[in-house]
Each structure stands twice: as structure tokens, then as C-alpha cells.
TILO-54726 format. One record per residue: x, y, z of N, C-alpha, C in turn; residue number from 1. Coordinates in nm, 2 decimals. Layout:
<recs>
> nu,nv,nw,cau,cav,caw,cu,cv,cw,mardren
> X,Y,Z,X,Y,Z,X,Y,Z,NUM
...
</recs>
This chain:
<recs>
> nu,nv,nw,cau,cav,caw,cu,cv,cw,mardren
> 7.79,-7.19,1.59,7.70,-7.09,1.64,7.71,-7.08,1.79,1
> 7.67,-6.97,1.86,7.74,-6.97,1.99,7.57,-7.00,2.04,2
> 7.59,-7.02,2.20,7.49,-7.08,2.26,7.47,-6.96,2.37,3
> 7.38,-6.84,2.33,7.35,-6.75,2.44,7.33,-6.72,2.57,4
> 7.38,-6.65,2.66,7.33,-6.68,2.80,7.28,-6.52,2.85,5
> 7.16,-6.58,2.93,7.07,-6.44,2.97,7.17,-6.40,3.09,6
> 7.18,-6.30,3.08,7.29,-6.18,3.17,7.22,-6.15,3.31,7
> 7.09,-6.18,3.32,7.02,-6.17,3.45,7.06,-6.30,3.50,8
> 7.02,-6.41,3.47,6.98,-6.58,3.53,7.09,-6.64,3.54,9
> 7.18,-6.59,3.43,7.30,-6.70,3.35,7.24,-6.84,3.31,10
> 7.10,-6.87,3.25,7.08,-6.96,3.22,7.16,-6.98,3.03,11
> 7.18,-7.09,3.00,7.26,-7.10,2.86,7.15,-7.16,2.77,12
> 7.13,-7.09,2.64,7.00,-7.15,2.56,7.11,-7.24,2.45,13
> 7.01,-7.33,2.38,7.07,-7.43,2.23,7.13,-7.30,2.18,14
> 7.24,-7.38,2.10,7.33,-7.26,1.99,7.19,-7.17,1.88,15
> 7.23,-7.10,1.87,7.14,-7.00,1.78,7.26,-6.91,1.71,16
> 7.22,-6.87,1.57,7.26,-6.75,1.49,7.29,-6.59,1.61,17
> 7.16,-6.59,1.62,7.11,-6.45,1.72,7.02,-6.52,1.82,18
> 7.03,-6.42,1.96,7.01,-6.43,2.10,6.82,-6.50,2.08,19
> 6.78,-6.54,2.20,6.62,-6.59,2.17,6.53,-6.46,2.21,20
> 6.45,-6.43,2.17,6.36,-6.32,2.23,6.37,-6.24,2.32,21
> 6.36,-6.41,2.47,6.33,-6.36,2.55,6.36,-6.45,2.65,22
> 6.41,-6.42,2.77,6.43,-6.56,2.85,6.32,-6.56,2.91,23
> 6.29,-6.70,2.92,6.18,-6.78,2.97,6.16,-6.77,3.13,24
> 6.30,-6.80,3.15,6.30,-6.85,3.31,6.25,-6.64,3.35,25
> 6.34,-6.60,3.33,6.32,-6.46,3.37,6.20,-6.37,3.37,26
> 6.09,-6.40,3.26,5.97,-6.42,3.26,5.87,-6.43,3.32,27
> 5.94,-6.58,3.39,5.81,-6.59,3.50,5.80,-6.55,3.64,28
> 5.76,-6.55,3.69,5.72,-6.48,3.83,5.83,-6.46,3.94,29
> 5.87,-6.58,3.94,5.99,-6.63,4.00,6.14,-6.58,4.00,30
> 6.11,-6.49,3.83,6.24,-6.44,3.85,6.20,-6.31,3.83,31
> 6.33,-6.24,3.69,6.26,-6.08,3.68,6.34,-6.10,3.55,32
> 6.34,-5.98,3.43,6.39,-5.95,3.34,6.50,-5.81,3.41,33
> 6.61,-5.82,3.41,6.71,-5.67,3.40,6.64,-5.51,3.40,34
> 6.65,-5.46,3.45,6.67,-5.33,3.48,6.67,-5.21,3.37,35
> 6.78,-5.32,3.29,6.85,-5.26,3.17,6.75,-5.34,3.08,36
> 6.66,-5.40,3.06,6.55,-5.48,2.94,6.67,-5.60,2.98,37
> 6.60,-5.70,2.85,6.70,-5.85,2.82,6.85,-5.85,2.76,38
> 6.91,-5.86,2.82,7.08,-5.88,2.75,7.08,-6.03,2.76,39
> 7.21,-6.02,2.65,7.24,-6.19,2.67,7.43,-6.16,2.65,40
> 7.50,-6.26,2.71,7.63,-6.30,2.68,7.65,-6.42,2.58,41
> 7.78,-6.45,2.65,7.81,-6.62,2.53,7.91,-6.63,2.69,42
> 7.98,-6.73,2.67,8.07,-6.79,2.73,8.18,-6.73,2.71,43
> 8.23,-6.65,2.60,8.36,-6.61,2.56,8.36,-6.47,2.70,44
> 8.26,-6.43,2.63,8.27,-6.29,2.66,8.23,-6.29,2.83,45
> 8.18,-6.39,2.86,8.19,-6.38,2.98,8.33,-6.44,3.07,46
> 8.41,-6.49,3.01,8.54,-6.51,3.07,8.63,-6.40,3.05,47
> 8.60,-6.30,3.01,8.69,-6.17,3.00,8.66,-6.12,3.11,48
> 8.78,-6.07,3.19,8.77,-6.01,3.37,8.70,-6.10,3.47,49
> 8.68,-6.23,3.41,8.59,-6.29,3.54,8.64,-6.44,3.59,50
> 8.67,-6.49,3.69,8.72,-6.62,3.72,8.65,-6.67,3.80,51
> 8.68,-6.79,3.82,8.60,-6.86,3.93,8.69,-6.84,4.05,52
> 8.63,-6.82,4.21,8.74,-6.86,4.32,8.72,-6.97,4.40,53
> 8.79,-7.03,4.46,8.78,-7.15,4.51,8.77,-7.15,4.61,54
> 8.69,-7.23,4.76,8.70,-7.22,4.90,8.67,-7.38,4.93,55
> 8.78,-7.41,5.04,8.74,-7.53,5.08,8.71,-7.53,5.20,56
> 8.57,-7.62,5.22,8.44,-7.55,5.31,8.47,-7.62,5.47,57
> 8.50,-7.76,5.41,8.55,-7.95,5.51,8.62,-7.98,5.41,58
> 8.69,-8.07,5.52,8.73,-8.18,5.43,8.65,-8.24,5.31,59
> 8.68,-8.28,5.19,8.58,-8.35,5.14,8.44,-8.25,5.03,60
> 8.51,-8.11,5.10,8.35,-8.00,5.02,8.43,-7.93,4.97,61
> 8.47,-7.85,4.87,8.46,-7.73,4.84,8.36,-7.63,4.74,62
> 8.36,-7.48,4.77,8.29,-7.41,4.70,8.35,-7.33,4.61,63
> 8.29,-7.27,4.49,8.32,-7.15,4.40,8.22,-7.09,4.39,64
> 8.25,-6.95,4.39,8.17,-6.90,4.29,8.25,-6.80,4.19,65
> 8.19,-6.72,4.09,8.26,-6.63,3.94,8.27,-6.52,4.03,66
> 8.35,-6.47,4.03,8.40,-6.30,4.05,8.45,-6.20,3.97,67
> 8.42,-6.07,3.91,8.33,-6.03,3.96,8.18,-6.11,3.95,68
> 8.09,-6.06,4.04,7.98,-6.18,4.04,7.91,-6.14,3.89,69
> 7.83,-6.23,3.88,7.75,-6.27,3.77,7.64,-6.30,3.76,70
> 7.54,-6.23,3.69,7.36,-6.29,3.73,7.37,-6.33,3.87,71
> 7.27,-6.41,3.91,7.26,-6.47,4.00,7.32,-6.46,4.11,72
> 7.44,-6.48,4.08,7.59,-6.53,4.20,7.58,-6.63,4.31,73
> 7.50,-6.77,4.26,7.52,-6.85,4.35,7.64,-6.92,4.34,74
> 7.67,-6.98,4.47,7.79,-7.05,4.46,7.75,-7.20,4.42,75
> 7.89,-7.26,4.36,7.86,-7.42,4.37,7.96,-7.49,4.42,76
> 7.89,-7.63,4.43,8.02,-7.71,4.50,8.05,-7.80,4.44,77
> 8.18,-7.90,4.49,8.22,-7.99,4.49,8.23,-8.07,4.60,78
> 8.19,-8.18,4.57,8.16,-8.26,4.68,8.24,-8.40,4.68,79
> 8.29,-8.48,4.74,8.36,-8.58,4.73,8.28,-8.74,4.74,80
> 8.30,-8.80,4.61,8.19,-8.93,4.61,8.29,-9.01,4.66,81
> 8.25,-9.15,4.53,8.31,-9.32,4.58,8.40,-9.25,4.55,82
> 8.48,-9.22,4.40,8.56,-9.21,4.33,8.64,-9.08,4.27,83
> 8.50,-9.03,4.23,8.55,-8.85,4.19,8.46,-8.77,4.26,84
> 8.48,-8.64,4.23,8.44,-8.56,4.27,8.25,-8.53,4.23,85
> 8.14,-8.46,4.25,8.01,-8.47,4.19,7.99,-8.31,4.23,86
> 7.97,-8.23,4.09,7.95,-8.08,4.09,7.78,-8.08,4.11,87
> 7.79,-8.00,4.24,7.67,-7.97,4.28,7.62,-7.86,4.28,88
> 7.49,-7.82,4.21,7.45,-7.70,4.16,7.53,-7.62,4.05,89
> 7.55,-7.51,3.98,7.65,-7.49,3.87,7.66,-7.29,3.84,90
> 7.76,-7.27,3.81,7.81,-7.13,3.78,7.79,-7.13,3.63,91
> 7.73,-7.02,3.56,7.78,-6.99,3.45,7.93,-7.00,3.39,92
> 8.05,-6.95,3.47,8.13,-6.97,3.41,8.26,-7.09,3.41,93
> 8.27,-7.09,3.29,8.38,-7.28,3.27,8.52,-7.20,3.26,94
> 8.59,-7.17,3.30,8.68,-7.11,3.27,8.80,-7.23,3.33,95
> 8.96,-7.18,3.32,9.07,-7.29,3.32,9.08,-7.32,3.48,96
> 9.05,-7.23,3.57,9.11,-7.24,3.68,8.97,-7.34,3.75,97
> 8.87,-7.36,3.70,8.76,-7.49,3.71,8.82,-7.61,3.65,98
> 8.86,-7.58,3.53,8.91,-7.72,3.51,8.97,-7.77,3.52,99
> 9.12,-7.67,3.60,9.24,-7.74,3.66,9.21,-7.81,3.80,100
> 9.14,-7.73,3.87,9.09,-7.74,3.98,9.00,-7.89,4.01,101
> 8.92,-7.94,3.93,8.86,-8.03,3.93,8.94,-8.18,3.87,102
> 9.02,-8.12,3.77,9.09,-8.22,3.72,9.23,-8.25,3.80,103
> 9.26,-8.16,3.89,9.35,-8.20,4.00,9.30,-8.28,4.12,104
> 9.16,-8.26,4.14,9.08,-8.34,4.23,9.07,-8.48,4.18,105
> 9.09,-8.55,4.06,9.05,-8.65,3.99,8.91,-8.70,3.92,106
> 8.89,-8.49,3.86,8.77,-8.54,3.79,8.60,-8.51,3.84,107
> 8.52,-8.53,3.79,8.42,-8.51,3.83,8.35,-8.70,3.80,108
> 8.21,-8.72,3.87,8.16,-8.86,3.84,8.00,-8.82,3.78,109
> 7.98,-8.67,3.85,7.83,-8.69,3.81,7.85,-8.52,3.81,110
> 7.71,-8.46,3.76,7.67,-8.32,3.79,7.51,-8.34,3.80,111
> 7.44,-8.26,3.91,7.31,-8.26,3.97,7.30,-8.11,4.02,112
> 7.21,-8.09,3.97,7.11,-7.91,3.99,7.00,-7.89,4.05,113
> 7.01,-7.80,4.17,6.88,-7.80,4.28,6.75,-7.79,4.21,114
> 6.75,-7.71,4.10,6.63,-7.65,4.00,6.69,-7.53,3.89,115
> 6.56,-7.53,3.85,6.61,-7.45,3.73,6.72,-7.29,3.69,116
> 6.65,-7.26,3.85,6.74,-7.12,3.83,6.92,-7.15,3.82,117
> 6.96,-7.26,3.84,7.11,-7.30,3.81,7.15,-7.37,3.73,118
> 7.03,-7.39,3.65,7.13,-7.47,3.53,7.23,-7.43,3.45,119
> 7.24,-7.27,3.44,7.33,-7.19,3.41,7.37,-7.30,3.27,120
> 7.51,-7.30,3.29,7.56,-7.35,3.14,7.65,-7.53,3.19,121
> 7.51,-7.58,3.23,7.56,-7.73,3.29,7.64,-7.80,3.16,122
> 7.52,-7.85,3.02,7.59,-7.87,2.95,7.73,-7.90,2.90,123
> 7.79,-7.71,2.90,7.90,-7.68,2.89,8.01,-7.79,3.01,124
> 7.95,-7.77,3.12,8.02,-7.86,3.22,8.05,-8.03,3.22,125
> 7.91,-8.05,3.18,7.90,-8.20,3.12,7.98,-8.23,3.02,126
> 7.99,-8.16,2.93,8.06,-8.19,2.79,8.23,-8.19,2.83,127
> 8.26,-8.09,2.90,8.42,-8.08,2.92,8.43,-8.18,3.01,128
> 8.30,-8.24,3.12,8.40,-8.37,3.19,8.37,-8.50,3.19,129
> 8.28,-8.46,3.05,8.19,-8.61,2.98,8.13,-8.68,3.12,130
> 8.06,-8.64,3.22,7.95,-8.69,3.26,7.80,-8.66,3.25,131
> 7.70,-8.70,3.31,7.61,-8.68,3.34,7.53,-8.59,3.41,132
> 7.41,-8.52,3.36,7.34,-8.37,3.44,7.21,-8.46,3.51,133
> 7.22,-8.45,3.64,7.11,-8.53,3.70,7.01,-8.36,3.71,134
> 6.88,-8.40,3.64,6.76,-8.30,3.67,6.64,-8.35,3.71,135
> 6.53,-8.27,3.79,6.44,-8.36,3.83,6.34,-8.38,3.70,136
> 6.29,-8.48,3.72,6.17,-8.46,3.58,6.10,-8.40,3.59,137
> 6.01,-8.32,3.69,5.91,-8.25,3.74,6.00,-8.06,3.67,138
> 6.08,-8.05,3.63,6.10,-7.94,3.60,6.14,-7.95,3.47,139
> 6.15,-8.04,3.33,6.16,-8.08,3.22,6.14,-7.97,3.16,140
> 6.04,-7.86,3.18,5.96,-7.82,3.06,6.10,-7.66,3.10,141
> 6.19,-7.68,3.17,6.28,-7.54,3.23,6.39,-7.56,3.12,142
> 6.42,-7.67,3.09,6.55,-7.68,3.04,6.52,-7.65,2.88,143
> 6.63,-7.54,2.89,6.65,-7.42,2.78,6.74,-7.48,2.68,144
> 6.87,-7.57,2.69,6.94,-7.63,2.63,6.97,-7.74,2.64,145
> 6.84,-7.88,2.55,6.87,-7.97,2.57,6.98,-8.06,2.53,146
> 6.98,-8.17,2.57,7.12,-8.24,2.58,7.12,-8.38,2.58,147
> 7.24,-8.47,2.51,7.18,-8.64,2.54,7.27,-8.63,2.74,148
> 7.33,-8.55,2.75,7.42,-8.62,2.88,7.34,-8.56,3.00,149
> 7.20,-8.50,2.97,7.09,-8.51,3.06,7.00,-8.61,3.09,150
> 7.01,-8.63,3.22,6.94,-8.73,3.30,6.80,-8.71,3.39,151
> 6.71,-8.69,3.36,6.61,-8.67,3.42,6.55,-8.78,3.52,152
> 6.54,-8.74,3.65,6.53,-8.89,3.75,6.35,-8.84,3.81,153
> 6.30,-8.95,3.86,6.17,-8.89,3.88,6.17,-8.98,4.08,154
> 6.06,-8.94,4.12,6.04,-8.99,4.23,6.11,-8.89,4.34,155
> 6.10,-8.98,4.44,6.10,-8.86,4.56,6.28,-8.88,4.61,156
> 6.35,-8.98,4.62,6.48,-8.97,4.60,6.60,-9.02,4.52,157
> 6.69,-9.02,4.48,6.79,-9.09,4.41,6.90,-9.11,4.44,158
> 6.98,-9.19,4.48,7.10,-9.24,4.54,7.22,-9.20,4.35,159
> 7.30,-9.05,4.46,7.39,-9.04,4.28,7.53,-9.11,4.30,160
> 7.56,-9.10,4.46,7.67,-9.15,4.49,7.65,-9.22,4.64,161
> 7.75,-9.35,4.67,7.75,-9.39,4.83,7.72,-9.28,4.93,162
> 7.63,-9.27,4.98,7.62,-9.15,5.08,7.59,-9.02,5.00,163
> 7.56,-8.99,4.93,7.51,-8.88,4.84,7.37,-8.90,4.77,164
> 7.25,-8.83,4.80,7.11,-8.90,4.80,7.06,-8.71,4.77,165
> 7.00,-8.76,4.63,6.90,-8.68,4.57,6.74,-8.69,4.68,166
> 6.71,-8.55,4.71,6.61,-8.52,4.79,6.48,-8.42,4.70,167
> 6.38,-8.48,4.61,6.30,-8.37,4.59,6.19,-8.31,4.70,168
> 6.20,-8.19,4.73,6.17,-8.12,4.85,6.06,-8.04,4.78,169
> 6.04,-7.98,4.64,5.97,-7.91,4.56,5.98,-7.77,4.64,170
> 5.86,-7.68,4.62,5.85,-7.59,4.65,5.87,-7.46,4.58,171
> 6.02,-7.42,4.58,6.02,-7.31,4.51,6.04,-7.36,4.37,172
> 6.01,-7.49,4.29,5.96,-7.53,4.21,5.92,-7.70,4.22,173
> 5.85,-7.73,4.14,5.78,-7.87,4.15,5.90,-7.96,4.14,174
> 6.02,-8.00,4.09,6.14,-8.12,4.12,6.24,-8.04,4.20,175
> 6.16,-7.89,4.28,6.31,-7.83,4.37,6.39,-7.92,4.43,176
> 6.54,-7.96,4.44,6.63,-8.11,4.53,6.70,-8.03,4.58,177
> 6.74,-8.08,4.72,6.85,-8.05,4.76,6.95,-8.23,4.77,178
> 7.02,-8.18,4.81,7.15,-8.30,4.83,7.20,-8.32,5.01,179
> 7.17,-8.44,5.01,7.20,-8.48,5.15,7.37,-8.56,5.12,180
> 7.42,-8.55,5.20,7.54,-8.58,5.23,7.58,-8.65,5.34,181
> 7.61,-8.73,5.37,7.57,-8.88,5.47,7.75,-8.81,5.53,182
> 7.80,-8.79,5.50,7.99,-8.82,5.54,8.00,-8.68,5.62,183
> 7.96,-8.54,5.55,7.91,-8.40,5.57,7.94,-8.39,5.75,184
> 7.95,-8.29,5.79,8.03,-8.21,5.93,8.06,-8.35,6.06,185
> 8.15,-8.39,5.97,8.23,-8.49,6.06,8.16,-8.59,6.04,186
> 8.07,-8.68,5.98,8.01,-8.81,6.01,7.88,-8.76,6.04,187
> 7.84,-8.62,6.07,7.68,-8.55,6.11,7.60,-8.55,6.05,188
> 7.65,-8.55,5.90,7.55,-8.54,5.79,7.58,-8.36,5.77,189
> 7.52,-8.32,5.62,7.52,-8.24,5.60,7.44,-8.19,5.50,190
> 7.37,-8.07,5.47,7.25,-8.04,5.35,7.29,-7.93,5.28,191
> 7.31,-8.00,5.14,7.33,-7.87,5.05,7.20,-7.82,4.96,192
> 7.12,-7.76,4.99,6.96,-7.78,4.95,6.93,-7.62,4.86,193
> 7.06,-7.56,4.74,7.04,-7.45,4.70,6.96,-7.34,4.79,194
> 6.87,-7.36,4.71,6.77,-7.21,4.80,6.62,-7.29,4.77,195
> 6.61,-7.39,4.79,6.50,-7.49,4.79,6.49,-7.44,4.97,196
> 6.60,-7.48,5.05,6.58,-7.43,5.20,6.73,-7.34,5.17,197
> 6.60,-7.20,5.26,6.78,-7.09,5.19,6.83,-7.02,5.34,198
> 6.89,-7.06,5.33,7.03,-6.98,5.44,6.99,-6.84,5.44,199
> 6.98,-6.74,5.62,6.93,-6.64,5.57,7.06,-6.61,5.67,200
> 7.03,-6.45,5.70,7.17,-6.37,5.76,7.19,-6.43,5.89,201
> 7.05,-6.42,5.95,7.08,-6.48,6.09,7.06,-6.64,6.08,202
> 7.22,-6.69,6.02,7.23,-6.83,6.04,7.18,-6.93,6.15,203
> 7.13,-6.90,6.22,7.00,-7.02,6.32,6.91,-7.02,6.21,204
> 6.85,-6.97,6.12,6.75,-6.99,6.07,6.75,-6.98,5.91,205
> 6.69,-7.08,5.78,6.62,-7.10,5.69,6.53,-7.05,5.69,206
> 6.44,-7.01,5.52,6.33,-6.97,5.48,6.29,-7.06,5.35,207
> 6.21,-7.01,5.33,6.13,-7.05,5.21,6.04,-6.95,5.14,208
> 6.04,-7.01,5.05,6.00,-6.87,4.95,5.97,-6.92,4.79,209
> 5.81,-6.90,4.72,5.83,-6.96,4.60,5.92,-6.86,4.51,210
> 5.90,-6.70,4.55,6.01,-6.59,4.43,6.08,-6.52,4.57,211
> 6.24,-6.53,4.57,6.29,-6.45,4.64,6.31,-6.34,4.61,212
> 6.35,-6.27,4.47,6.40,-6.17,4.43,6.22,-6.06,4.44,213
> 6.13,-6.13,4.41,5.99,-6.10,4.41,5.91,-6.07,4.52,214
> 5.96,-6.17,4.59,5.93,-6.16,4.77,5.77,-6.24,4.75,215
> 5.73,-6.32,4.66,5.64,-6.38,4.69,5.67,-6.56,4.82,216
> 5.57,-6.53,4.91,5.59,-6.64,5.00,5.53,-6.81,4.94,217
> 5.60,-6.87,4.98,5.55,-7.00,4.95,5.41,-7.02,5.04,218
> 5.33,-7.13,5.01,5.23,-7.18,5.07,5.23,-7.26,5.18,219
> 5.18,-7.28,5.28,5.19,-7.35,5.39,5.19,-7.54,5.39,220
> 5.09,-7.55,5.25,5.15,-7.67,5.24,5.27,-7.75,5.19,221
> 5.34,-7.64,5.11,5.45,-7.70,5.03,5.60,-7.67,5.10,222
> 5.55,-7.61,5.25,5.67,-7.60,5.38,5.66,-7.68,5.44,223
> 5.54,-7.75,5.44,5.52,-7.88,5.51,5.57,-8.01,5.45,224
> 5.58,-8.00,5.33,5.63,-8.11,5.26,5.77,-8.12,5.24,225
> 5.83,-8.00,5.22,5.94,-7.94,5.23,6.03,-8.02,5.38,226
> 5.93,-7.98,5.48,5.98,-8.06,5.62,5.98,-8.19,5.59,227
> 5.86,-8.27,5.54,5.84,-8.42,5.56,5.93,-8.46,5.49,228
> 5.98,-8.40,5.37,6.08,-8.48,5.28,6.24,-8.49,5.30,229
> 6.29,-8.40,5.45,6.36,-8.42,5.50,6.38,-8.47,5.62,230
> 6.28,-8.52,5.66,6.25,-8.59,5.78,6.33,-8.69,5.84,231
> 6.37,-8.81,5.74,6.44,-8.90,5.77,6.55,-8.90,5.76,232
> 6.59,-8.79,5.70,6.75,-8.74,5.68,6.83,-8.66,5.85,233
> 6.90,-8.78,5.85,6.98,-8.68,5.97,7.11,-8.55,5.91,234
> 7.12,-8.44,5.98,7.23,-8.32,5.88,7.22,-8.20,6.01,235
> 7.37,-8.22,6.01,7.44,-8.11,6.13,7.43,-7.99,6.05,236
> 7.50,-8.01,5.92,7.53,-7.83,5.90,7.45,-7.82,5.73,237
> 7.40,-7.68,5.71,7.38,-7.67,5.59,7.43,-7.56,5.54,238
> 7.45,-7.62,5.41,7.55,-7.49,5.27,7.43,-7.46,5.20,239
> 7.42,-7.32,5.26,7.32,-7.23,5.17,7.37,-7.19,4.98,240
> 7.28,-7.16,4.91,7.33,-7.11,4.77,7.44,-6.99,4.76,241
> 7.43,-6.88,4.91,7.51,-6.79,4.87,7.65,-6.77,4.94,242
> 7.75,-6.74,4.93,7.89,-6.76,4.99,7.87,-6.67,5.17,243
> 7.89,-6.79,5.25,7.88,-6.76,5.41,7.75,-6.78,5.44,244
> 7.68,-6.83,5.36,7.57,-6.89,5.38,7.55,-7.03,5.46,245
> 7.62,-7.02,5.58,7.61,-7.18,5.59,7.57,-7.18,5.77,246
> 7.47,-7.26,5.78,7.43,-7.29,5.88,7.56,-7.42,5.99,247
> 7.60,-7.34,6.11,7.71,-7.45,6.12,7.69,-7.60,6.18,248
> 7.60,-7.56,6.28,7.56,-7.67,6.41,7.44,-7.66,6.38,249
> 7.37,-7.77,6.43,7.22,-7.74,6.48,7.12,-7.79,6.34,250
> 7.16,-7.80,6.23,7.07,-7.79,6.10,6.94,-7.83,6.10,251
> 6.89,-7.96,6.13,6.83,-8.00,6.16,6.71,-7.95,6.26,252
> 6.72,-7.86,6.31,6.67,-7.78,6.47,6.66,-7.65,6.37,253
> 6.75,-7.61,6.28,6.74,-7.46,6.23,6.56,-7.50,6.13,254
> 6.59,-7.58,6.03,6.50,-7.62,6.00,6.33,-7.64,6.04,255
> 6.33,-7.73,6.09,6.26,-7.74,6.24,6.13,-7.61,6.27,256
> 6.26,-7.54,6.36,6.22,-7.41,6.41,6.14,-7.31,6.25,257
> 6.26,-7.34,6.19,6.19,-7.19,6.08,6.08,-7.24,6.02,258
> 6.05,-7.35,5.96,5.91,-7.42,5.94,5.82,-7.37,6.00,259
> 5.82,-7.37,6.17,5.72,-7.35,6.29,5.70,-7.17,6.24,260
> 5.81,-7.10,6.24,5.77,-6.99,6.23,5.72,-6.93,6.13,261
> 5.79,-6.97,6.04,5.72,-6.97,5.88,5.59,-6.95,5.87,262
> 5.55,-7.10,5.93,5.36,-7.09,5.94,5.32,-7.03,6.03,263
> 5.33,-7.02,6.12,5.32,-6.92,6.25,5.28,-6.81,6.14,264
> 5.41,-6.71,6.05,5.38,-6.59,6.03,5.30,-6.58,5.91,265
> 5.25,-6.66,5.80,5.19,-6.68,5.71,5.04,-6.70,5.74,266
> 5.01,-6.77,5.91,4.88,-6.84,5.95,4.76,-6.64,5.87,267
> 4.64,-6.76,5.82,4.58,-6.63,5.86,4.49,-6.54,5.96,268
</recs>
């Protein structure tokens, strides 16, 4: 049976006969339902005209994303652990030029997802490189296709690799993580934090936001916590969710600042 995927989110649901109703994620506030009502794909059909492209960011990073774009169109990365590589965040599509690519790198050791809007078709990714889906437990009730090679971690950090440390930051949902990177812009550290903290055009500055496509703002307390929970983390540069999204110098200070203004413009 094929395992559906909503054509807005690219989230992947359990195999079914026929598509589910309705996507859930899309539903809620946070996202939206299509233009065109609910469509869904499969995996087949979405690798017809579409590949992944490859960019290497540093030493040590690279990104993809599917082209032509797809739902969402966030990029993901690759990041370099002890041993193999650890896919951070996830694309809808698994196509050959992912798995050559990764499997020339020597492999994957883990996979870990900022939140729900990217779990796309992890699974699928887990199963081709038989590891592990690190998700926070605080978002349990998201995941559309469960799995045994899902790992649900709880608490405020997790160490997935030497120098690679799970950060839950919440916000634009309750286990929202980004990924700190200890080795990241030369030995500076580096923050790959999806859109939990999102890279905006004028790279000096991050936002936050509980629905971006919705334009609802986050609350003042959950920007604050957002700050605290990266407090102790030192990080020169950050890789936003979307391609050229990346904050280069300064991260830490970009942060910082947009917090201040954030509440500044939200005060009532």
C-alpha cells in the first residue's frame, strides 16, 4: 500500500489503500490547506521531474533541497559527526542522487527534526539508512507515520553526536529544537535552529513567529525562553530553513538584538 503525502506540508502518513481525509498538520493554525483544497502524492510520483541539489555550506555542512520546489521547500542538511554523517531536518524527497550522495559521505549515524512541519517522509530516510529519527516528545501527538526507528527524547537537551547537542527552544511548537554545532564556522560554533529561530532577508536579523505562512506572532514569553535556552550556547553563524538563509558573523548578537526588537514591537 503506498504511504500518502500531503502536497501542501509534504508530511508522509502510515500506508493506506486511499489518501486520509485530511491533513492534520495543515489544519491547524500553523499551517494552511492548498489553494487548490487537499491533494496528496506518494513518493513515486513525486520523483518524476524532481531531484534533490546539493550545496556544500563549510567544511563539514552540506545542504539540499528538491527542485522543482515542493510543499514547503525547506532545505536540509548534512552535518558531520564522530563517524558518519547526521541528516538534519528532512525533504520529502529520497531519490538516488540522496543516496549516492550520503552514501559516498560514509553514511548517515542519526536523523533529528526541528518539529513537525519537517518530518516530511523521515521514516522513508530512516529505513534506507537503518538509523534512528530523533523527535522531541513534547510533539508526539504530530507524528502522522509511526515508526519503531523513532526516538522520542524528552528534556531540555540531548547530546546526538560529540559536539552536536539537541536544543529544545519550543515556541513555534512545544519540543520546537534547533541543533547546535560546537565544530560549526571555524571552531565558532554554529546554529541550525529550522525556523524555530528563522533567518529573515535582512540577514543581521532572526524572527519568530508561532504561524509564519499565517502571520500569527509568537508571545513574549516563549521569545524569552527561546533566548534562555540558547544562552549557554556559544554560535558564530546560523543556517536558516530556507536556501541563503544564513546568518554569517555575528549569530549570537543577531539573536540577541531581534529578541530586543521582537518585544519592543509586540510590547503593548
Amino acid at each position: 500500500m503506498p504511504a500518502f503525502i500531503c502536497s501542501t506540508c509534504g508530511i508522509q502518513y502510515a500506508e493506506s489503500p486511499e489518501p486520509p481525509n485530511a491533513c492534520r498538520l495543515c489544519e491547524d493554525s500553523r499551517q494552511y490547506i492548498g489553494l487548490e483544497g487537499q491533494k496528496w502524492t506518494t513518493l513515486d510520483q513525486l520523483g518524476c521531474g524532481r531531484c534533490n541539489v546539493f550545496s556544500q555550506e563549510e567544511p563539514g555542512l552540506s545542504s539540499f533541497i528538491t527542485e522543482p520546489k515542493f510543499a514547503i521547500g525547506q532545505r536540509a542538511f548534512l552535518v558531520q559527526g564522530v563517524r558518519h554523517a547526521v541528516l538534519w531536518d528532512c525533504v520529502s524527497l529520497l531519490d538516488d542522487a540522496a543516496t549516492e550522495t550520503i552514501g559516498d559521505a560514509g553514511g548517515l549515524e542519526a536523523i533529528a527534526i526541528s518539529h513537525p512541519h519537517y518530518y516530511a517522509t523521515c521514516v522513508e530516510w530512516s529505513r534506507t539508512f537503518d538509523v534512528p529519527v530523533y523527535l522531541h516528545a513534547a510533539d508526539r501527538e504530530w507524528v502522522t507515520r509511526p515508526d519503531p526507528s523513532i526516538r522520542f527524547w524528552d528534556g531540555d537537551t540531548h547530546e546526538l553526536a560529540r559536539g552536536l547537542t539537541l536544543i529544545r527552544c519550543g515556541g513555534h511548537f512545544p519540543g520546537g529544537t534547533v541543533l547546535h554545532w560546537t565544530d560549526g564556522a571555524e571552531g565558532r560554533g554554529a546554529l541550525l535552529p529550522g525556523d524555530i529561530v528563522q533567518v529573515v532577508p535582512d540577514r543581521r536579523w532572526v524572527s519568530f513567529m508561532y504561524s509564519y505562512p499565517n502571520l500569527i506572532p509568537l508571545n513574549a514569553a516563549s521569545v524569552r525562553a527561546i533566548t534562555a535556552a540558547l544562552e549557554p550556547f556559544r554560535f558564530e553563524r546560523i543556517y536558516g530553513a530556507f536556501p541563503g538563509m544564513t546568518v554569517r558573523e555575528d549569530g549570537m548578537g543577531a539573536v540577541a538584538r531581534s529578541a530586543e526588537r521582537y518585544l519592543r514591537a509586540i510590547k503593548d
